[in-house]
Backbone bond lengths (Angstrom), bond angles and torsions (degrees), N, CA, C in turn:
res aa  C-N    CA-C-N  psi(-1)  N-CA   C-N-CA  omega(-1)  CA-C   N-CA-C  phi
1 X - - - 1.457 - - 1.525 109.33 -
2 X 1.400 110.34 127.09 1.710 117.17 -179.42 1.369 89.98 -63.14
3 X 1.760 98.56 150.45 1.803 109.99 166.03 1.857 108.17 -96.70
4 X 1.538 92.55 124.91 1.684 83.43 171.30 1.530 125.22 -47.22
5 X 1.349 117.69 127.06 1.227 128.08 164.35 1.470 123.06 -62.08
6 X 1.730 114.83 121.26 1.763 108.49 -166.23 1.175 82.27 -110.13
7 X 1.260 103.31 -167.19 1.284 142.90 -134.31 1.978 96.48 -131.00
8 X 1.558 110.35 136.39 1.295 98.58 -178.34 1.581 136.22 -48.11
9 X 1.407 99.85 -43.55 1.428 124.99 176.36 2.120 98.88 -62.29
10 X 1.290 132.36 -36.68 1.116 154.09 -176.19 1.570 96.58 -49.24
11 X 1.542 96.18 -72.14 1.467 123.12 174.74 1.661 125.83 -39.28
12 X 1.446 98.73 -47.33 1.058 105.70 -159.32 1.914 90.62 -96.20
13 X 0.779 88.13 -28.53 2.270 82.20 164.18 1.385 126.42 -49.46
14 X 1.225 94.53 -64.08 1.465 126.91 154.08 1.696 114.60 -24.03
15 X 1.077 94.76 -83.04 1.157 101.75 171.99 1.936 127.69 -37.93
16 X 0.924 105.09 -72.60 1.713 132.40 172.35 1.824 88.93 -41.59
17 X 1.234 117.86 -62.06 1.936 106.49 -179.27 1.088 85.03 -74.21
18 X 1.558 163.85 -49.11 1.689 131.63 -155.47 1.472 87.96 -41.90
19 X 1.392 101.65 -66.80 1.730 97.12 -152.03 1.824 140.87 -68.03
20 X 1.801 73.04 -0.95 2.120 77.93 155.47 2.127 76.18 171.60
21 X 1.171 86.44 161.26 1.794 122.37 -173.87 1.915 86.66 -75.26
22 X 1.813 110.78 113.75 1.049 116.30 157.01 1.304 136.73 -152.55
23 X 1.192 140.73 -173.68 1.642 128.06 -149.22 1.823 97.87 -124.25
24 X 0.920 93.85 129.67 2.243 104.25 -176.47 1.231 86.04 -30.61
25 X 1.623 153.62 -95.17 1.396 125.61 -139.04 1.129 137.03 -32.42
26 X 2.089 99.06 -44.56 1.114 123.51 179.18 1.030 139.57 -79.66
27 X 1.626 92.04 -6.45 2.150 107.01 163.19 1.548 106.32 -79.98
28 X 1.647 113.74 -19.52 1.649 122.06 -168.62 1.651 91.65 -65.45
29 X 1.674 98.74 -68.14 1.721 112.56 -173.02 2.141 96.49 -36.46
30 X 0.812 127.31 -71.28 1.355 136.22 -175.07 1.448 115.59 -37.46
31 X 1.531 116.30 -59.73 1.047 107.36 177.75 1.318 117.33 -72.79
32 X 1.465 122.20 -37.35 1.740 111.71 163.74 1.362 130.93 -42.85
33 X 2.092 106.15 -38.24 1.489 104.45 -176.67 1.508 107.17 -58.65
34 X 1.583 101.92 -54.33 1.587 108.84 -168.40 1.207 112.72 -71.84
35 X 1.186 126.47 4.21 1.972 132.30 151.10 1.698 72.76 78.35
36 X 1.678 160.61 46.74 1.159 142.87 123.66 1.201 117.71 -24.13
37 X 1.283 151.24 -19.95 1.242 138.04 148.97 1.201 159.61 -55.35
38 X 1.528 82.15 -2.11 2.033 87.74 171.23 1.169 112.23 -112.34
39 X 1.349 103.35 14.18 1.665 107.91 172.09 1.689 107.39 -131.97
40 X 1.311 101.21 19.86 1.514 92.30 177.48 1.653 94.34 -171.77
41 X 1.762 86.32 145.01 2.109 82.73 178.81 1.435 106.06 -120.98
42 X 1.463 101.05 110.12 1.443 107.39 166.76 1.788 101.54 -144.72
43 X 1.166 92.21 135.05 1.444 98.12 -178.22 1.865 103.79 -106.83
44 X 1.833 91.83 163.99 1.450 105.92 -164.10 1.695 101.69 -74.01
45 X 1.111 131.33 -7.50 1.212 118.32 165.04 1.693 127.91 -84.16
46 X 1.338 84.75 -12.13 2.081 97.10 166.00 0.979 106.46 -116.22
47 X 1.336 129.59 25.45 1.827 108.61 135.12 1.300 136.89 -44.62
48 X 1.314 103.45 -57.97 1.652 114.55 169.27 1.198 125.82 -48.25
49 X 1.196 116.31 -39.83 1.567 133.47 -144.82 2.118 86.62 -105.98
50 X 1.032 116.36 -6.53 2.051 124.65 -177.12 0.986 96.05 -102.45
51 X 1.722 128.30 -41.89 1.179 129.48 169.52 1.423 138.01 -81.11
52 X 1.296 122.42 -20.18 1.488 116.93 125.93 0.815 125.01 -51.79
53 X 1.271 141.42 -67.52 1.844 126.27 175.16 1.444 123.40 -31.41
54 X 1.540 113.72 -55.71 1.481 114.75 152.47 1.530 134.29 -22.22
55 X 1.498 93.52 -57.81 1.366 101.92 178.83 1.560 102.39 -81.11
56 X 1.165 145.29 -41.41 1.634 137.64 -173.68 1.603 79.27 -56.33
57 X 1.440 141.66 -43.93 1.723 109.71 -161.56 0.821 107.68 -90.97
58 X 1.534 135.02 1.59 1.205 122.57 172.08 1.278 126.55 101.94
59 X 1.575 103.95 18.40 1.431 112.28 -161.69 1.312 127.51 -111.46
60 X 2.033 97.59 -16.56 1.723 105.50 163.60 2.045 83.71 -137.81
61 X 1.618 64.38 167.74 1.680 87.57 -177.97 2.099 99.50 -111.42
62 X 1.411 111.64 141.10 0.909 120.80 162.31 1.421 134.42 -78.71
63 X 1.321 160.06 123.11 1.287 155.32 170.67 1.485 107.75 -92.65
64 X 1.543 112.50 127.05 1.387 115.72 -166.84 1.494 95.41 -85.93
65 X 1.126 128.38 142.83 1.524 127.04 170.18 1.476 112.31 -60.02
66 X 1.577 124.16 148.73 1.532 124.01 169.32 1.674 100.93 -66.57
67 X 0.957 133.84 -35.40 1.756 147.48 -163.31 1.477 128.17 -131.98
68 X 0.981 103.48 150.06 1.624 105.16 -166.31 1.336 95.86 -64.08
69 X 1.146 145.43 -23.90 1.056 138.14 -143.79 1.910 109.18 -113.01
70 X 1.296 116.18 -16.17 1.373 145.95 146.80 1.413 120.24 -45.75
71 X 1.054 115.41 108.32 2.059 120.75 177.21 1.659 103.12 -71.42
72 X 1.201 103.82 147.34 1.232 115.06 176.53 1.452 112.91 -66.10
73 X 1.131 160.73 120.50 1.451 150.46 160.04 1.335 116.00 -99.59
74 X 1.846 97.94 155.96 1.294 106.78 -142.78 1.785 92.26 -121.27
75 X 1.362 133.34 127.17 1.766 111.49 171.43 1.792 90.66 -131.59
76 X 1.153 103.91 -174.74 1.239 119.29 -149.69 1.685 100.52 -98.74
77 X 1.044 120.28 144.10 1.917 121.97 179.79 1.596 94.46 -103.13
78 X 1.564 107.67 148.54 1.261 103.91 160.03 1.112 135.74 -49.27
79 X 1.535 137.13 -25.91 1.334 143.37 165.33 1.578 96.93 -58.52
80 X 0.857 138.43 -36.60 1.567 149.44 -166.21 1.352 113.60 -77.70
81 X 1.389 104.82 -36.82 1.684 126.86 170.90 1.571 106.12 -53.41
82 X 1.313 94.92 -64.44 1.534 94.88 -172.95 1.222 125.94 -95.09
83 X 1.067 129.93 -8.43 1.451 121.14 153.05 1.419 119.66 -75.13
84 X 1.250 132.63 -29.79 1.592 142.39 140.70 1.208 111.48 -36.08
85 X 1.424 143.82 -38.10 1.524 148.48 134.97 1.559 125.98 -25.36
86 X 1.476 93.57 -74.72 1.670 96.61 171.36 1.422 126.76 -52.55
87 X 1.725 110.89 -46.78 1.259 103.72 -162.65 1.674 93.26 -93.34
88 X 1.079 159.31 38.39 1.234 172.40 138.62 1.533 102.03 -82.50
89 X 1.289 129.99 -21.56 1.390 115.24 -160.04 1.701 86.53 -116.58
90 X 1.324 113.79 -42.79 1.557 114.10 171.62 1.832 109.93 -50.51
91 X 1.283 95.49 -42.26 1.827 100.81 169.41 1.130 112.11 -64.39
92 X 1.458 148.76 1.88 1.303 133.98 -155.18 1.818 67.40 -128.21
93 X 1.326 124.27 -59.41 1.741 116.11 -135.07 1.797 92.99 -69.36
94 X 1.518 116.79 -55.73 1.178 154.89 -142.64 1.595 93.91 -78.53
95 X 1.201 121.10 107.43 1.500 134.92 127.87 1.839 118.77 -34.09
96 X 1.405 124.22 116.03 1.461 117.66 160.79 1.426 107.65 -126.45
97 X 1.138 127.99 149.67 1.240 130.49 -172.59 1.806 106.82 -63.93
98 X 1.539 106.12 163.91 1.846 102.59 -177.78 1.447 69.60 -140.25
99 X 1.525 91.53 157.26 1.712 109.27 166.99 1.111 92.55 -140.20
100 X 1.479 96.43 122.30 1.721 124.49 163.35 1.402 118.48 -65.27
101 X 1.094 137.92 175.08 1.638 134.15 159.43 1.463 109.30 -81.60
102 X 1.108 107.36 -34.35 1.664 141.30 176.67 1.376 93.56 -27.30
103 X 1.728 125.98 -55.90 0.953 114.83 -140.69 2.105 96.41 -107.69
104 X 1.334 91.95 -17.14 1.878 87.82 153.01 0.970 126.81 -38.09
105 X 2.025 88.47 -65.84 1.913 98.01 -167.28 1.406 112.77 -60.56
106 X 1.847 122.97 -20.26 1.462 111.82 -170.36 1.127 99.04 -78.78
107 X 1.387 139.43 -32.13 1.479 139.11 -156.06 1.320 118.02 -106.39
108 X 1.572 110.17 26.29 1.411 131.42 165.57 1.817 127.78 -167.01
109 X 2.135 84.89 40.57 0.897 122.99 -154.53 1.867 100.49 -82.41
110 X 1.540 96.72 -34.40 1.750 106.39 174.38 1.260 114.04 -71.59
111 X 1.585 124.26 -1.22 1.342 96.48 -174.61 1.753 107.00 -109.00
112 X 1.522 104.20 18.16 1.388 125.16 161.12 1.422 125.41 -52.38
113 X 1.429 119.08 168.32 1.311 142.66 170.61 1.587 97.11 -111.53
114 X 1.455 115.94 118.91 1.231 105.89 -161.33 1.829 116.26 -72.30
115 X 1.265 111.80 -32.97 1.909 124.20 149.45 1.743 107.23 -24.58
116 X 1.261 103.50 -73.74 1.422 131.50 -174.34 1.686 102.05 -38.76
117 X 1.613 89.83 -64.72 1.916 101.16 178.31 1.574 123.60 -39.69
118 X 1.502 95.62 -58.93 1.535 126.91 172.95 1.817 104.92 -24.16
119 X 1.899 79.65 -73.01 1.451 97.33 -160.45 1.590 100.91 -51.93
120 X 0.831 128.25 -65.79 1.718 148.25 -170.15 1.675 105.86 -26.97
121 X 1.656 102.58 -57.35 1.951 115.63 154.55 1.162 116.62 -16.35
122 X 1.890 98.83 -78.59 1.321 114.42 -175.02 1.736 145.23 -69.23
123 X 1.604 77.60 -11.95 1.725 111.90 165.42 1.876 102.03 -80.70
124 X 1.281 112.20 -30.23 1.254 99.42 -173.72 1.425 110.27 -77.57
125 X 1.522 118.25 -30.13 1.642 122.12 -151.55 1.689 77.66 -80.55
126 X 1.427 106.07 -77.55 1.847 88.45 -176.40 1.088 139.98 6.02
127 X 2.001 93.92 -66.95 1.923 102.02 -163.62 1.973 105.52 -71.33
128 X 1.846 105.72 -28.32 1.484 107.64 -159.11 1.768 73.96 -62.21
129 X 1.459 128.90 -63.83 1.736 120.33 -151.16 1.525 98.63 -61.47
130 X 1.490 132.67 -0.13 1.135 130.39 160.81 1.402 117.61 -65.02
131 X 1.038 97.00 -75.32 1.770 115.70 161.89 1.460 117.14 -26.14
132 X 1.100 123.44 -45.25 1.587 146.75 -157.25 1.851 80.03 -75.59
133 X 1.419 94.75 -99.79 1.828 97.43 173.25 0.986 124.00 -4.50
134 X 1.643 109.04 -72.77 2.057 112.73 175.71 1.580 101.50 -49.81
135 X 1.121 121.10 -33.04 1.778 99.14 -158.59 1.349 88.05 -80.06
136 X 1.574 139.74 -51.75 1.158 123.78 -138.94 1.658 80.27 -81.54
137 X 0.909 147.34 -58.77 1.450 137.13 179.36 1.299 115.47 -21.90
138 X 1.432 127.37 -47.42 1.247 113.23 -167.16 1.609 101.32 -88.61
139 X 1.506 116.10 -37.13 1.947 105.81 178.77 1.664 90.93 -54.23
140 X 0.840 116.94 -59.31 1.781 103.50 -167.68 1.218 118.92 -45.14
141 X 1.473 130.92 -41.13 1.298 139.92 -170.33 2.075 99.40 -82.54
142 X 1.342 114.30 -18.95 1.407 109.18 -171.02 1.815 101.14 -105.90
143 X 1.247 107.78 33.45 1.522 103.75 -173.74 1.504 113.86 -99.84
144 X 1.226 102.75 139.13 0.998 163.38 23.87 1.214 121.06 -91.71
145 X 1.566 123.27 135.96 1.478 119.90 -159.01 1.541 100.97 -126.84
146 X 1.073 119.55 -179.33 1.517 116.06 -179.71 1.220 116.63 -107.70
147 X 1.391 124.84 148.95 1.828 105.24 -159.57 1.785 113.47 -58.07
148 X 1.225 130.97 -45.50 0.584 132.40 175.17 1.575 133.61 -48.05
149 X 1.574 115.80 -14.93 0.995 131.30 -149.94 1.942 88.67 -109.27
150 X 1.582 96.88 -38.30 1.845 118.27 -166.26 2.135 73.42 -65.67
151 X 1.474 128.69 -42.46 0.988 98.94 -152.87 1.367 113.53 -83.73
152 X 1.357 121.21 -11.51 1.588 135.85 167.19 1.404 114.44 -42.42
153 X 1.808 102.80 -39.80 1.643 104.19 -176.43 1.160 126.89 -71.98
154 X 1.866 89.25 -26.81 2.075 111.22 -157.36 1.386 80.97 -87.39
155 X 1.408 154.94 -18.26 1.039 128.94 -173.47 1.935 106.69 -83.28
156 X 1.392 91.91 -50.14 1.429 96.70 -179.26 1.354 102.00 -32.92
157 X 1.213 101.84 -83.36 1.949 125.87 -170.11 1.339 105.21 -45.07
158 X 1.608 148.15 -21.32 1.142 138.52 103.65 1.561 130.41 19.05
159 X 0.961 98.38 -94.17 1.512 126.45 177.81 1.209 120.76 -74.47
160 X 1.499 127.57 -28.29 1.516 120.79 130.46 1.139 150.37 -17.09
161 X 1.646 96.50 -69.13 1.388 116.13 175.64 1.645 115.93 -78.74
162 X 1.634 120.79 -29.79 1.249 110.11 140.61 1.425 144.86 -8.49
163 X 1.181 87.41 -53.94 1.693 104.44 -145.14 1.657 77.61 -103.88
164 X 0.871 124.36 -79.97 1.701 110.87 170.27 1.872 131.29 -13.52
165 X 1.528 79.60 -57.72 1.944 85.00 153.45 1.464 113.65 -37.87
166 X 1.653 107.07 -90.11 1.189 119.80 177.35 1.564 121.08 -32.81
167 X 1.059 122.63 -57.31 1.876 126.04 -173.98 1.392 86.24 -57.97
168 X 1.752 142.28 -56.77 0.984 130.50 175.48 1.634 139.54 -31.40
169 X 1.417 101.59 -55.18 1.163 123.93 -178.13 1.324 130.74 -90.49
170 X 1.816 96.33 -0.29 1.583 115.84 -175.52 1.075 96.44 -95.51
171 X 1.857 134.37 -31.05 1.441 137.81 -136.71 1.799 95.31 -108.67
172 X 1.343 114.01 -27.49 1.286 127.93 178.33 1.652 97.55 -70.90
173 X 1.093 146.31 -77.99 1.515 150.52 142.61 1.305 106.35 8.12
174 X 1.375 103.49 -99.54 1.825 109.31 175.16 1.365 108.79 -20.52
175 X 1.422 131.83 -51.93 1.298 124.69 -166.02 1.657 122.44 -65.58
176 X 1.161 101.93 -24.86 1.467 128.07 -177.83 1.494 114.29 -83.61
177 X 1.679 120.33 -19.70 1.429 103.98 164.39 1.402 122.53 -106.19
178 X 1.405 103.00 177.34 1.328 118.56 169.71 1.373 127.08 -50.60
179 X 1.082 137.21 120.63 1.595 123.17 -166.51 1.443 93.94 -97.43
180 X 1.770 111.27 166.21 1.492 128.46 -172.34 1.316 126.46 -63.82
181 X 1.777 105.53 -13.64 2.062 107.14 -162.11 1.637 74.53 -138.57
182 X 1.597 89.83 151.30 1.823 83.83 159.42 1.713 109.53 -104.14
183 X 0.919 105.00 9.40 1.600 96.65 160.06 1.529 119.88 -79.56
184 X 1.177 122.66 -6.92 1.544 113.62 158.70 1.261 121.30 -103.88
185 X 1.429 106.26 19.20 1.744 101.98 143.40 1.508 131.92 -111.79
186 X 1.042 85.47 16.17 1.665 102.17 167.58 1.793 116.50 -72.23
């Protein structure tokens, strides 16, 4: 029997109850500490609503609270085990495409003011070495981390500094050609 294919935010629920039995706020608190959000989009109002779905497949079990005042908690079913396996390992082997914004602005790059264009580059390299800063700020401030966790960052910060290259080395280029109207070299 094929295992249903989830959804990142799916995945990453999943995940957070494999590793101990817990209640939607406390997946919120978690994913904020571990800054999970810049590598994944799930917002705090679809927690609940990922975790029902979970549970319609059968993949965590709910615990009803003794008291109103008691959160529901959520842990993982063996069916949940192992399909949380597979598609974790398909995430590790498996390439999927990401789309940057990056690649909007290049591909509707002519209908620019070439100043305008420029600037927009150089607005980008900024915010990524912005970005760069906050992240290494927060692995530093969350240390000691678990290797796996050090590798969540090194990938980000990776792909940061990438992309910083590139906006760099794209904006140096751009500057050097001819633009499309000659009214934006006026």
């Amino acid at each position: 029997m094929k295992s249903k294919t989830l959804t990142d935010s799916e995945i990453l629920l999943l995940g957070l109850v494999a590793e101990m039995p817990r209640h939607g706020y406390e997946l919120e608190q978690i994913i904020k500490q571990r800054d999970m959000r810049r590598w994944t989009q799930i917002g705090f109002s679809s927690i609940y609503f990922v975790l029902g779905k979970l549970e319609k497949y059968g993949f965590v079990n709910s615990i009803k609270p003794n008291s109103a005042k008691t959160k529901k908690t959520y842990s993982i079913t063996n069916q949940g085990q192992q399909t949380l396996e597979v598609q974790t390992l398909d995430a590790l082997k498996y390439v999927r495409p990401t789309y940057s914004s990056a690649l909007l602005g290049m591909a509707n790059w002519p209908i620019l003011k070439k100043q305008n264009a420029l600037n927009a580059l150089a607005e980008r390299i900024n915010a990524i070495n912005q970005e760069i800063a906050k992240l290494k700020d927060i692995q530093i401030k969350q240390q000691p981390l678990p290797d796996y966790v050090e590798a969540l960052f090194e990938h980000s910060m990776s792909q940061l500094i990438a992309e910083a290259k590139w906006a760099k080395s794209t904006l140096e280029y751009m500057k050097t050609k001819p633009w499309l109207t000659d009214e934006d070299e006026t």
